[in-house]
N, C-alpha and C positions, 0 to 999 in steps of 0.2 A: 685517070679518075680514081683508081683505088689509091692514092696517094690523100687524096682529098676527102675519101669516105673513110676508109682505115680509121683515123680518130673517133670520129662520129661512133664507129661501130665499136668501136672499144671503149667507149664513155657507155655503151650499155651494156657491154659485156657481150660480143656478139665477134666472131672474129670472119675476115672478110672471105665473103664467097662470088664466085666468077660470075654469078647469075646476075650479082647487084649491078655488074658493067652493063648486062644486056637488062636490066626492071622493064624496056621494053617489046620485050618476047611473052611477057607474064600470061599466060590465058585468060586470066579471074578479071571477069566484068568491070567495070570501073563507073560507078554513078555517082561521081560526082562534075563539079564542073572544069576540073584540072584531067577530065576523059584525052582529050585532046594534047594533054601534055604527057600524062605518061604512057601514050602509047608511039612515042616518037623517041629515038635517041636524042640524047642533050645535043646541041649545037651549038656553034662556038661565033652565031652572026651576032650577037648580041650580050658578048661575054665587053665588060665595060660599060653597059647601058643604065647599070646601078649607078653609075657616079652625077647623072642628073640631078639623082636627089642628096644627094650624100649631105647638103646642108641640113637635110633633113631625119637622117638614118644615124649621121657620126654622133650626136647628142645622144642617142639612144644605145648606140655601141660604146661610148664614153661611159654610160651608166653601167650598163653589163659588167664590161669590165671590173669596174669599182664595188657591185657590190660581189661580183665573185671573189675578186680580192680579200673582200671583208669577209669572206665566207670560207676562202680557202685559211687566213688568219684566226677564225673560230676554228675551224679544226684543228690546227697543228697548238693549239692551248691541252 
């Protein structure tokens, strides 16, 4: 996991700590409806389950892509 979060957490300036592997030990309350999710470690039964939709998700990752492109090409002007 820290392989996968490292990025993330350096896109905001944050460098990784051993806690983020355990986010599910955290004490602090959680009211939202994602309660149930982070207080479980990640699981790996449903790691591939995103490709059901993929028809529906790649168009949208096609976009990202392109306008970061276009974004990272404004800055280096």
């Amino acid at each position: 996991m820290p392989g996968t979060v490292t990025g993330l957490l350096r896109s905001l300036g944050k460098d990784w700590d051993p806690a983020c592997a355990r986010f599910y030990e955290n004490p602090r309350r959680i009211l939202t409806a994602s309660h149930g999710q982070v207080n479980k470690p990640i699981y790996r039964d449903t790691v591939g389950s995103w490709k059901q939709y993929r028809d529906y998700v790649e168009p949208l990752l096609l976009e990202e892509a392109v306008m970061s492109d276009s974004a990272n090409e404004s800055q280096r002007r």
